[in-house]
C-alpha positions in Angstrom: 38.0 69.5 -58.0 35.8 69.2 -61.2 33.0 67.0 -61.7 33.5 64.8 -64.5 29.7 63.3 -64.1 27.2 62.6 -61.9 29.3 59.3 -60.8 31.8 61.7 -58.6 29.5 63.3 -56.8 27.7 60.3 -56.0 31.0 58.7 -54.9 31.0 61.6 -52.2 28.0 61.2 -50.6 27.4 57.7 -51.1 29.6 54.9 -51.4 29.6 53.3 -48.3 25.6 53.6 -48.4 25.0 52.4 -52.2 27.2 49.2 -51.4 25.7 48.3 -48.4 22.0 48.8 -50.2 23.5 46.2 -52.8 23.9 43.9 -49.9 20.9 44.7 -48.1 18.8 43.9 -51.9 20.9 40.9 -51.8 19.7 39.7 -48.6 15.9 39.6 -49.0 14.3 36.8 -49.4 15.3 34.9 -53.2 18.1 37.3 -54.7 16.1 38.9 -56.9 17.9 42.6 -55.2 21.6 41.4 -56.3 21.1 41.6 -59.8 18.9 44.9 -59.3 21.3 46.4 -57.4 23.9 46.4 -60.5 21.1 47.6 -62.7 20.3 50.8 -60.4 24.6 51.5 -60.3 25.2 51.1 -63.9 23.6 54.4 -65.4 25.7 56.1 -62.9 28.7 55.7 -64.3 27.6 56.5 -67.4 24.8 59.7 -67.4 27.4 62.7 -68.4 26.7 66.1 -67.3 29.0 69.2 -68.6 30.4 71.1 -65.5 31.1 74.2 -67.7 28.1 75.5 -69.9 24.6 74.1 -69.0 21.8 74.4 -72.0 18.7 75.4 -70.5 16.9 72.2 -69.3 14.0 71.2 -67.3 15.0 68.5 -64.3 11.9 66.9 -65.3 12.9 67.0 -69.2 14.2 63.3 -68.7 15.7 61.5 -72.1 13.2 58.6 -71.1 14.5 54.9 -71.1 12.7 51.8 -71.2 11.5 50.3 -67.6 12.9 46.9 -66.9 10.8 43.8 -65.4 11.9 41.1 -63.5 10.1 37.6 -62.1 11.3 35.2 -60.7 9.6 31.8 -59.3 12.3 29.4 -57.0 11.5 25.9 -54.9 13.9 25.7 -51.8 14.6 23.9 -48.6 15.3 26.4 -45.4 16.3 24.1 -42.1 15.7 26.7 -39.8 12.8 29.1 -41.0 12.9 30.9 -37.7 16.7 31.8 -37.4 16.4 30.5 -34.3 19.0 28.2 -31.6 15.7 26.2 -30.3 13.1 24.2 -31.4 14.1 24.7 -34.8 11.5 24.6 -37.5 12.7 23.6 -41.3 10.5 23.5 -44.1 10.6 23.3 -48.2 9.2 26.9 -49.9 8.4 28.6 -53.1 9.8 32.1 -53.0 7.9 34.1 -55.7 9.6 37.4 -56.5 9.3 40.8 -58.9 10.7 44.2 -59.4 11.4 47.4 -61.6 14.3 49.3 -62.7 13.9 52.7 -64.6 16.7 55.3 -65.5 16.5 58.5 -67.2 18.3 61.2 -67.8 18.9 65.2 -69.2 21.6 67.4 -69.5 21.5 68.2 -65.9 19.8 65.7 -64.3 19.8 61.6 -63.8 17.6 59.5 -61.9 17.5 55.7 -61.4 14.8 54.4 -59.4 14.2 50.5 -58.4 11.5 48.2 -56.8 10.8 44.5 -55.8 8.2 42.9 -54.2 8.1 39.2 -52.9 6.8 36.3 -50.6 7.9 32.8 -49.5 5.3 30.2 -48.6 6.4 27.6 -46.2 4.8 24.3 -47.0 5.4 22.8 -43.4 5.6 25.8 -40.5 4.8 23.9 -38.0 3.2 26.2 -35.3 4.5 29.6 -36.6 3.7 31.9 -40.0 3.3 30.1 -42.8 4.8 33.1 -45.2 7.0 36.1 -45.5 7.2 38.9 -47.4 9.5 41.7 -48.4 9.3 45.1 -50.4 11.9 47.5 -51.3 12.4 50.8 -52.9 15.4 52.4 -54.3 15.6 55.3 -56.1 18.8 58.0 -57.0 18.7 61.7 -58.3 21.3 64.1 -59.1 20.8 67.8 -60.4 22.8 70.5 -61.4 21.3 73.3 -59.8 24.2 75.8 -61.6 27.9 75.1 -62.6 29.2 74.9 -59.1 26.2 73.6 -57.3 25.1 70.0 -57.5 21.4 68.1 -55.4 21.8 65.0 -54.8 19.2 62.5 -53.0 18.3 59.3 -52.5 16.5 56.6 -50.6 16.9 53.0 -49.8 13.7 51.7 -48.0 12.8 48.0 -46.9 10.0 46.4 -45.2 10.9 42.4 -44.3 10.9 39.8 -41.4 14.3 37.8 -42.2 17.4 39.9 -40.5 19.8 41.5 -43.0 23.2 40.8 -41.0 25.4 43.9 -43.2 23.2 46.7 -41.8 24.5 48.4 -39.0 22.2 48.6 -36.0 19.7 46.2 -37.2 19.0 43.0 -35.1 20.8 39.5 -35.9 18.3 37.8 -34.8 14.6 37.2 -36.0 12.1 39.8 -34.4 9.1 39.9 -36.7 8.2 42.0 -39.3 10.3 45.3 -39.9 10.9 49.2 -42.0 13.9 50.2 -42.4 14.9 53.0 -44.2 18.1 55.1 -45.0 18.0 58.6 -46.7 20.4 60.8 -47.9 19.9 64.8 -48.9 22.6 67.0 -50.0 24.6 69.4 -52.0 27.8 70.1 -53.3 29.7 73.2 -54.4 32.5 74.1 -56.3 34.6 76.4 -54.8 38.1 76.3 -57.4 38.9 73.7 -59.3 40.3 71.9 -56.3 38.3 72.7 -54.1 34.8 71.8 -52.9 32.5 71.4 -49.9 29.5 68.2 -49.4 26.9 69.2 -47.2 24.7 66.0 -46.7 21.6 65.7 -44.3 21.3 61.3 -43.8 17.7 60.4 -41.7 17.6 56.9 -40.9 14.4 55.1 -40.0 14.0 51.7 -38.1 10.7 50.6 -36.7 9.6 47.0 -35.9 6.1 45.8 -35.6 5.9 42.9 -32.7 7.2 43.6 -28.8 9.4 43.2 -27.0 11.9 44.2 -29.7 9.5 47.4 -30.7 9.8 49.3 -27.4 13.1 48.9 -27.4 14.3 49.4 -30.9 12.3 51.8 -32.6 13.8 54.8 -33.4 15.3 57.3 -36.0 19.0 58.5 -36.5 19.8 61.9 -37.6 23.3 62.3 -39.3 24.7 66.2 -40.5 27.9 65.8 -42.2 30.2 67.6 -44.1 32.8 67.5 -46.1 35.8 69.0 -47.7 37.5 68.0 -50.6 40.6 68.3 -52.5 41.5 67.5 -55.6 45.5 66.4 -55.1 45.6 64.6 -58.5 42.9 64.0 -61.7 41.6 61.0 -60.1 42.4 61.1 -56.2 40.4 63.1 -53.8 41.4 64.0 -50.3 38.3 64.4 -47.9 38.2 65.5 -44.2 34.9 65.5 -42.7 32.6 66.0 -39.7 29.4 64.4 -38.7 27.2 64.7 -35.8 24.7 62.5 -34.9 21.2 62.0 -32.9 19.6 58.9 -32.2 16.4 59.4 -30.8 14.4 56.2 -29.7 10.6 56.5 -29.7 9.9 54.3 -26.3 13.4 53.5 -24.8 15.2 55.8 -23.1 18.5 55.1 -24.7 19.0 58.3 -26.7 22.4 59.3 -27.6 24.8 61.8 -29.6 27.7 60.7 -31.4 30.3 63.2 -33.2 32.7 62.0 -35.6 36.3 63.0 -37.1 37.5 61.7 -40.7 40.3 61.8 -42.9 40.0 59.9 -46.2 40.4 59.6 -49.7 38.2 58.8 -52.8 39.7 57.5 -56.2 39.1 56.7 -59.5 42.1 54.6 -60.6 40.8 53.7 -63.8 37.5 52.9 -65.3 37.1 49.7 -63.9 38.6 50.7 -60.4 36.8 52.7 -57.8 37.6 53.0 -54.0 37.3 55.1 -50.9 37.7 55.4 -46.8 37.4 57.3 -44.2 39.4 56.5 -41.0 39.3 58.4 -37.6 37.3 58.8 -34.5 34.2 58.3 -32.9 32.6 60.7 -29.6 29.5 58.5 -27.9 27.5 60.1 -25.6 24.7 58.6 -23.6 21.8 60.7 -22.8 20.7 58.9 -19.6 21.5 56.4 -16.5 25.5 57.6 -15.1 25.5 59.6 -18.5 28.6 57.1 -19.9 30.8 58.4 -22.5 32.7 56.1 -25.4 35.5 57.6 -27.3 36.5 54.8 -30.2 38.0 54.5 -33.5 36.0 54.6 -36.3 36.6 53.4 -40.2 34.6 52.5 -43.3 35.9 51.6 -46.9 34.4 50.8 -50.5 36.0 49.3 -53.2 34.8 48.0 -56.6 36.4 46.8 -59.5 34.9 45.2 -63.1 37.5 42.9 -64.2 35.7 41.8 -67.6 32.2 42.7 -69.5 29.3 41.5 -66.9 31.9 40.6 -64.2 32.7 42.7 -60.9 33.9 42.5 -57.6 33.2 44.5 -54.5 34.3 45.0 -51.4 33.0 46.9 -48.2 34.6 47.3 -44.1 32.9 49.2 -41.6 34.4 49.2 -37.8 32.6 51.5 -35.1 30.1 52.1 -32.6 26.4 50.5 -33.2 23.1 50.6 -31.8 22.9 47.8 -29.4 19.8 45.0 -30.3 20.2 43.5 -26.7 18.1 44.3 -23.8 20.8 45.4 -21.0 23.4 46.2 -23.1 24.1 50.1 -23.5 26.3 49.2 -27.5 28.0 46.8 -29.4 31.8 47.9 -31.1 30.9 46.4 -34.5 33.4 45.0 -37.5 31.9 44.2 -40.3 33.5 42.8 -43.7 32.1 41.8 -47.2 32.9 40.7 -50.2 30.8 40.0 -53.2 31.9 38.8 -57.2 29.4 38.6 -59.7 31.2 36.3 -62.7 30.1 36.2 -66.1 32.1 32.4 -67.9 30.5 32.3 -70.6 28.1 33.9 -72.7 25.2 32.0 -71.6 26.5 30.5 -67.7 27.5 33.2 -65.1 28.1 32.6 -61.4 28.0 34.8 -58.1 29.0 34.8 -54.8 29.6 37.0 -51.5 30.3 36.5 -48.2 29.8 38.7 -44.9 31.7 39.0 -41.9 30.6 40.6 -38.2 32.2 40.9 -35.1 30.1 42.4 -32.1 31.5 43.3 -28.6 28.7 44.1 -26.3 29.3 46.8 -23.4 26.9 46.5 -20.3 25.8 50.2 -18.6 28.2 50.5 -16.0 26.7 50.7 -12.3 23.4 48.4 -13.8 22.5 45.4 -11.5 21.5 42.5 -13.3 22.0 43.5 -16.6 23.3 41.7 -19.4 27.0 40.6 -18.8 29.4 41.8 -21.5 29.7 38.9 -24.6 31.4 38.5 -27.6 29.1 37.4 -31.1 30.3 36.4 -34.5 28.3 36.3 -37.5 28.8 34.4 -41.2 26.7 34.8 -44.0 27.7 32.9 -47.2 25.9 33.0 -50.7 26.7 31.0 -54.1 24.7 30.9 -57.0 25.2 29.7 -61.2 22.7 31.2 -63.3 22.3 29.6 -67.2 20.7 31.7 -69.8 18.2 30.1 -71.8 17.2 32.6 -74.2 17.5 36.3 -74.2 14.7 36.8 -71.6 14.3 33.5 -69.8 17.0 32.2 -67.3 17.2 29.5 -65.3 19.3 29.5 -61.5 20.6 27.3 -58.4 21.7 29.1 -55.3 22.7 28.2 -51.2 22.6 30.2 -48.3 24.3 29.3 -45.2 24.4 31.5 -42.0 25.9 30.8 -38.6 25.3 32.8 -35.8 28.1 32.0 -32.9 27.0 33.7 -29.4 28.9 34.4 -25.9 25.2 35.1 -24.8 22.8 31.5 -24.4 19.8 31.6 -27.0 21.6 34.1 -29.6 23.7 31.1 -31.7 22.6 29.4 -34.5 23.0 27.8 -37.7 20.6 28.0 -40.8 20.8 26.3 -44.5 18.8 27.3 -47.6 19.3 25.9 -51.4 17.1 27.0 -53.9 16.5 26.2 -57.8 14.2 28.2 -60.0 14.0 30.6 -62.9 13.4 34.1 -63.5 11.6 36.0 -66.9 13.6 39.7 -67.5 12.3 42.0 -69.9 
């Protein structure tokens, strides 16, 4: 397999993880992390890197570009502030938002790096917080250490309150303020032509500040996987891989090992179209009470394609075992499905939209008395938005949110609305 650019080997190590980091950005509070998300993923398609004679270049010797600001100021309604089945609190808000992108790039070497900042005021919380805030950071880098041997690493990190329903492992439900972070370290070398190896070392970090949700979520997840790859035609990539993983809670004793077995394929059909998956199966191991065992299958596919100038569509499917968010219940069997289009009509009106599917299976210990009976959950989460271009640096936008939460298990289900108008200053 050759490397055509820095695109390819990005595709290897993180597709599944780059999309879902677009849906996670799109999921903080306003949407500020949507149109971010195709700023960071752009220059990656297009840094070019030679894979047969390198000039001598410095990884820091970056062909600077300029840094791009956004801000953006909305006025919304949100009917149930707390995500919540009772004693539902709803409340009008301004959401004020802001972030950076920056890409560079040298012969050998491309970086991208993003970050936003934001907070919602509630005019009328009732009893409860009166605000919330997110941050997130982002940032990509690729170098080519020799001809064969390619670095690769990146970071996705986000501290909010308001659950983000696409990430695996993550609670549905609102449990105060949270980090999470996902990490990704690796290499790949060129064997022959046809043949190369991805060795990629994936930390992920999730850690919530208020009880009792802290004692028994907090943890991190250690992934080693690796991968082989063949080249069976110019733009179609057979992969097998490996991964083991350790998930090591800091306070609950609900530690486990997983190992996992994959056969896949990654292509570039054409310039527009990019797609991947890995299918196979899933080893659980649980590292405590009558030491129970899950054997599953596992899958996870990416696919993007860019239709016309400024307009995309992606889509994402994840199915396998998760860590479990309920108190009593030893993991959830997860499906998850999304779908996202970002339309450009006309030169001056563009539209978006995405939609996310979930469906969670809970599994009780066996041999635990009184825990939490096996139950069923489905989750939707729906987003539409028109933004209208009023000059070359101002725009102006109307969006809705609707989320619905349906629960085998009392107190989990509910329903939430939000519409927003507003306008945002890029530059």
């Amino acid at each position: 397999m050759v490397f055509r650019n820095s695109a390819d080997i990005l595709a290897s190590l993180n597709a599944t993880v780059l999309l879902m980091n677009m849906i996670s950005f799109r999921r903080s509070v306003g949407l500020f992390g949507f149109a971010l998300a195709g700023v960071l993923l752009a220059p990656l398609a297009s840094a070019q890197m030679t894979t047969t004679t390198m000039a001598p270049s410095d990884p820091g010797s970056f062909e600077k570009r300029p840094v791009r600001f956004t801000f953006d100021l909305r006025l919304g309604y949100d009917d149930n502030i707390d995500a919540s089945a009772f004693n539902r609190r709803e409340s009008g808000f301004v959401n004020f938002q802001g972030g950076l992108a920056y890409t560079a790039a040298s012969p050998r070497a491309s970086l991208t790096i993003g970050a936003g900042a934001g907070i919602v005021y509630y005019f009328d919380p009732g009893a409860g917080r009166d605000y919330d805030f997110n941050v997130n950071f982002n940032l990509a880098y690729t170098y080519k250490v020799t001809p064969r041997l390619t670095f690769v690493a990146s970071t996705y990190d986000l501290y909010q309150s308001q659950p983000d329903f696409f990430v695996p492992g993550l609670s549905g439900q609102r449990s105060g303020d949270y980090f999470y972070s996902t990490n990704r370290f690796g290499f790949s070398y060129q064997f022959t032509k046809r043949f190369s190896i991805v060795a990629v070392y994936n930390p992920i970090f999730v850690v919530y500040q208020d009880e009792p949700t802290r004692t028994a979520q907090n943890r991190v997840e250690h992934y080693l996987s690796t991968e082989f790859r063949f080249l069976l035609q110019p733009t179609i990539t057979l992969v097998g891989e490996y991964r083991f993983g350790y998930i090591d809670y800091f306070d609950a004793n609900s530690d486990s090992t997983a190992n996992y077995v994959l056969v896949g394929l990654d292509a570039t059909l054409s310039p527009r179209l990019r797609l991947g998956f890995r299918v196979g199966a899933e080893f659980r191991d649980y590292r405590f009470g009558s030491q129970d065992s899950f054997l599953g299958p596992y899958a996870e596919a990416t696919a993007s394609y860019s239709y016309k100038r400024n307009s995309a569509i992606s889509f994402s499917l994840r199915y396998g075992i998760e860590q479990t968010d309920v108190a009593g219940s030893i993991n959830r069997s997860s499906f998850r499905l999304g779908m996202s289009v970002n339309h450009q009509f006309t030169a001056r009106i563009g539209g978006y939209a995405a939609i996310y599917y979930t469906r969670s299976d809970y599994e009780t210990l066996r041999g635990t008395v009184g825990a939490t009976p096996n139950f069923g959950e489905n989750v939707v989460d729906l987003t539409v938005g028109v933004r209208y271009a009023i000059t070359r640096h101002w725009s102006a936008e109307v969006g809705y949110t609707y989320t619905t939460v349906d629960s085998d298990l009392a107190g989990r289900g509910y329903d939430r609305n939000r519409i927003f108008v507003g306008g945002r200053l890029s530059f």
